[in-house]
N, C-alpha and C positions, 0 to 999 in steps of 0.2 A: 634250671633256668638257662644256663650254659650249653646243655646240649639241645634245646630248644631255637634259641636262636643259630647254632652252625645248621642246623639244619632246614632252620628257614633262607639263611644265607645260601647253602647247599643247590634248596630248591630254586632259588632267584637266579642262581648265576647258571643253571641245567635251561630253565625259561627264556634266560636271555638268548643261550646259547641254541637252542631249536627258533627264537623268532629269526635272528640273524641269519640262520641257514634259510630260512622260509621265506627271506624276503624279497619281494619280485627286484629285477635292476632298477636302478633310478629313471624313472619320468620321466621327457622331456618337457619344462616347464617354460612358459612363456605370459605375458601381461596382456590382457585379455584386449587393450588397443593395438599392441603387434598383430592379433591373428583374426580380427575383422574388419570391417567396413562397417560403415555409419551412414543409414542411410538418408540421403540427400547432401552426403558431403560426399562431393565430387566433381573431376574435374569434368570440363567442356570442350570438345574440338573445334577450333578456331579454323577457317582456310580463304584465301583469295588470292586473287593474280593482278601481278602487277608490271612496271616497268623497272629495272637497275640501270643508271646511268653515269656516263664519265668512266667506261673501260675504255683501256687502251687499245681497241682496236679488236677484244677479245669478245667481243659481244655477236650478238646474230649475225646470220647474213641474210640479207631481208629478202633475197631472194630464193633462197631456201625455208624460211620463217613468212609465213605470209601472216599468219597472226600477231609478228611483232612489227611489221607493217603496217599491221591496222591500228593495233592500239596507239603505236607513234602517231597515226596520221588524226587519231579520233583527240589523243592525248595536247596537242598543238592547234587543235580545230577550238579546241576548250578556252584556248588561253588566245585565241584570235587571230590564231596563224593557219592560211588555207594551203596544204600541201598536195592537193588533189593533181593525177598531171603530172605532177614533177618525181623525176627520177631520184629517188633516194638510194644514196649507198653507204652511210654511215655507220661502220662496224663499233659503234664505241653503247650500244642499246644491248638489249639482254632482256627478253621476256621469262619470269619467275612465276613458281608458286611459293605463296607465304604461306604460312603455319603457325598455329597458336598454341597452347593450351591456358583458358580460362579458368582458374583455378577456384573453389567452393569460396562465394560470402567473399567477391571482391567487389571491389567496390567503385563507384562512379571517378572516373581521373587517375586512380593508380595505374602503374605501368605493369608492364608485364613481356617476357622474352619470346623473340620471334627468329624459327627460323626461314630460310631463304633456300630454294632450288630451282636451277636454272632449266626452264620448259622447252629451249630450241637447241641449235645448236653452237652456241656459246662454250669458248675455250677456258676463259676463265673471270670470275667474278671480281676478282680481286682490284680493289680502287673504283670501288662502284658503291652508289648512293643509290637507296628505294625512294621509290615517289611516291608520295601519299598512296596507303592501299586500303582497301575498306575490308576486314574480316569479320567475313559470315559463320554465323551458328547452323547447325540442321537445320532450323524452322526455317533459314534465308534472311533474317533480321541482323543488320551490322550490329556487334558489338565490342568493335575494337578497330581502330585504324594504325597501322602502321609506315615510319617511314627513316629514314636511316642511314649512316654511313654501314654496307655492309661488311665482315671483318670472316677470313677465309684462314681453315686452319693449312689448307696444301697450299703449292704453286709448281707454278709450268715454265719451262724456260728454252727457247729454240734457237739451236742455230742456223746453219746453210747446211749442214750433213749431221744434224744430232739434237736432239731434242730429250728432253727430262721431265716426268713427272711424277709430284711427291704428294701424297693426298688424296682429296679430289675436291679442286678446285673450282667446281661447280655447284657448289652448295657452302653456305657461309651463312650468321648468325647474326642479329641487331642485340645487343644485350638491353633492356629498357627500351626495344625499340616502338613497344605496340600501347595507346593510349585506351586504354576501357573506355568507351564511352554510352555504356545501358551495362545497369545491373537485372543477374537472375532475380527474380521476385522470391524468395523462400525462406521464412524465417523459421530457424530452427528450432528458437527458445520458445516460440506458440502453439509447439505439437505438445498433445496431450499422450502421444504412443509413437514409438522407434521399432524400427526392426535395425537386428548388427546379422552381416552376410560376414560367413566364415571364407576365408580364403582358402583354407584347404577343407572343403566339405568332410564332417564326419560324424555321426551320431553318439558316441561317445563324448567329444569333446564339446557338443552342441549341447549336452544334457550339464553334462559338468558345468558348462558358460552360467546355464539358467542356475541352477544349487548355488553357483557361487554370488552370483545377484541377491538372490534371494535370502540367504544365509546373512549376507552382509547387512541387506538392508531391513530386515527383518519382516517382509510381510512378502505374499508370494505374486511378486511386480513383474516377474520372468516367464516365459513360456517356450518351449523350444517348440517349432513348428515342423521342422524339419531337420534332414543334415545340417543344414546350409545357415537355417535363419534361425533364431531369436528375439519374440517378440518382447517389447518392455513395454510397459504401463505404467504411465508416470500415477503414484501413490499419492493418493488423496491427502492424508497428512504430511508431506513432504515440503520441507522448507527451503521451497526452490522450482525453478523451473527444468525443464527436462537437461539442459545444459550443468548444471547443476549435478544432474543425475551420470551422468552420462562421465564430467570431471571425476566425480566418488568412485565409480566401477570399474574405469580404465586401466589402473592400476593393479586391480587383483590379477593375482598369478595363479593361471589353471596350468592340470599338467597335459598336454595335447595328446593327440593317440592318434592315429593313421593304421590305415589299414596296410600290408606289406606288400611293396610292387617293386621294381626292378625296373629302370630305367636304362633303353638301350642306344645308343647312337650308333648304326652303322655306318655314316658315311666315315665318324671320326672313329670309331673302335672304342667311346667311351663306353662304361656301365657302371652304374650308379644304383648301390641295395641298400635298402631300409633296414633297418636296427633288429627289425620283426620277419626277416624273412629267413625259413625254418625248408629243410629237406630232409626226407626220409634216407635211407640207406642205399645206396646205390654201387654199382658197380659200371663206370666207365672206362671206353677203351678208342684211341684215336691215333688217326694215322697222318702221317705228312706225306705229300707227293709232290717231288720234285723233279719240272722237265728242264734240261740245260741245251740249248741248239746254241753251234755257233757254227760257222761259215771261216773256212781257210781255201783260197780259193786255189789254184795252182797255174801257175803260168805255163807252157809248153812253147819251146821254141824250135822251129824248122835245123832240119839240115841245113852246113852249109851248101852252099851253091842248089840251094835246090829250089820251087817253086812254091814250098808252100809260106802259110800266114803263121802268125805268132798267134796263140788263140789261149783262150783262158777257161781251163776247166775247174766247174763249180764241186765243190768240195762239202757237205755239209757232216757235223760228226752231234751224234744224237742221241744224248742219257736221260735215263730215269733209274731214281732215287726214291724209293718206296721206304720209309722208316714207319712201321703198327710196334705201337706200346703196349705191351700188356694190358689185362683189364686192373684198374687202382681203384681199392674200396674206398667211396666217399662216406664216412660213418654220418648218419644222422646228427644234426647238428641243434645247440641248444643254444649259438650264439652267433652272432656274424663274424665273429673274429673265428672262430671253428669253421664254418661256411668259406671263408676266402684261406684259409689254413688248407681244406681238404680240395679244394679247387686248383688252389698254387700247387701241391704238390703231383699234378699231372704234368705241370712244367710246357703250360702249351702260352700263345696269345692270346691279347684281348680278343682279338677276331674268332681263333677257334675258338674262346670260351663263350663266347656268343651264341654260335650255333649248340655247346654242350648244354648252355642253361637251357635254349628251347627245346631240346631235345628231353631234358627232368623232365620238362612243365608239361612235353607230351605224355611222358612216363608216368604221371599225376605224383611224381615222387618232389616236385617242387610246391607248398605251398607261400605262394605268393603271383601275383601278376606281376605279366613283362608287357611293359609298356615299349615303344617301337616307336623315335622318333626322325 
């Protein structure tokens, strides 16, 4: 009986010991309201133009600005003052566009943040108030009026031979500065069916979303449609409305999966590789070329007593600096820390390693895309 169980023991711990080698790297897991969208919850783009007023002096010049010209003169004709005629030069005006965002399920009278940028040529905004502005949705229908002391994170400051600027002082924020006044129509708790858009499209993690719904909720409520989407069907016996539904599944934790790209930034020399991206065995080799000019110029000066000029001969003196590396085996790689291991050790920059990744991915010896931003 004794040598029955060391040997079941035996066997257990030989089991445990091949799973643990077997077993793929950790997941990246995330909660399944981190990695979609919900749809009809979303925001709205808010815009309109208006007047900012009481700069000091930092505002339009009307005669450069014909359109803050007009709205002053449309804006005063309103209130019963005819400026037709008359020569205005009042630099303390500043024609803006306002901007919104209308956030999902708000509601009639709540406020909401706006900001402010200056449309002519205005110095600076700073100690200026908006004037009632009316913000329009896509369709053209107001749904939000704005108006405000606005509040400037730069400033400008000049003197008679010197001037400073910290920012940019032509654009500034109302915080609560914009009043809703129409709500979108869309009730969310009266759909009978949602679709959730994945943020980072991927078939794999779209199939997972649905198993995990359905798993949870026990009846098969889920359908993945695509990469991208996920249809739910609110369940007949469900004690609740789809909000309801929607609170219960948010929380599950799927593990997410991406296909392997490489993200390149040439202006800045960043590069950015996913966890997944794998290359065969390679042999590279790179060269640096360096040209140095520099200019000593040389003065030559006459005889004395004689006739001629003092004249300056150009001097230029001019290297090249050719350093080729041997070829460095990049061994096929089973991890990205091996991957940026066999890469560092060619000992180049971001820049050249820029051109070596494209040059794998011609080779087909990279599998992964490079993305080029």
């Amino acid at each position: 009986m004794l040598k029955l169980n060391l040997k079941s023991v035996l066997a257990g711990l030989m089991a445990l010991t091949l799973l643990i080698q077997t077993m793929p790297a950790q997941a990246v897991s995330a909660r399944i309201k981190d990695i979609v969208d919900i749809e009809g919850v979303r925001d709205n783009q808010l815009v309109g133009y208006g007047l900012v007023v009481g700069l000091n002096g930092t505002g339009d010049g009307l005669n450069n600005s014909p359109f803050t010209k007009q709205s002053l003169q449309a804006m005063l004709e309103r209130l019963g003052v005819n400026t037709h005629g008359e020569n205005m030069r009042t630099g303390n005006v500043a024609a803006v566009m306002v901007t919104a965002n209308l956030s999902a399920f708000s509601t009639q009278g709540s406020r909401l943040d706006v900001n402010v940028a200056s449309l002519g040529d205005a110095s600076s905004l700073q100690g200026g108030t908006l004037l009632v502005t009316p913000l329009l949705g896509a369709d053209g229908e107001v749904y939000a009026i704005a108006q405000g002391s606005v509040t400037i994170n730069g400033f400008s400051a000049q003197g008679d031979s010197a001037s400073i600027v910290s920012g940019v002082p032509t654009t500034g924020r109302i915080s609560a500065g914009g009043l809703i006044e129409r709500e979108i129509g869309f009730v969310l708790g009266a759909q009978r069916t949602l679709r959730l858009a994945l943020k980072n499209p991927d078939f794999t993690t779209s199939r997972r979303i649905a198993l995990a719904i359905n798993d949870f909720i026990g009846v098969p409520c889920a359908t993945p449609e695509d990469h991208a989407t996920i249809r739910i069907n609110l369940p007949r016996n469900f004690n609740g409305n789809i909000v309801d539904l929607i609170t219960d599944i948010e929380q599950l934790v799927i593990e997410t999966d991406q296909i392997a790209k490489i993200i390149i930034d040439e202006n800045s020399g960043i590069i950015v590789m996913g966890k997944d991206v794998r290359v065969s065995t390679v042999a590279v080799a790179q060269s640096n070329l360096t040209v140095t000019i520099s200019e000593s110029p040389n003065v030559v000066q006459p005889l004395p007593f004689s006739e001629g000029q003092t004249a300056v001969e150009p001097r230029t003196e001019l290297t090249v600096d050719q350093v080729d590396s041997d070829l460095t085996l990049v061994n096929e790689s089973v991890s990205i820390q091996q991957l940026v291991d066999g890469l560092n050790a060619l000992g180049i920059n971001p820049r050249d390693l820029i051109s070596i990744l494209q040059a794998i991915k011609a080779s087909g010896a990279l599998q992964a895309e490079i993305e080029v931003m």
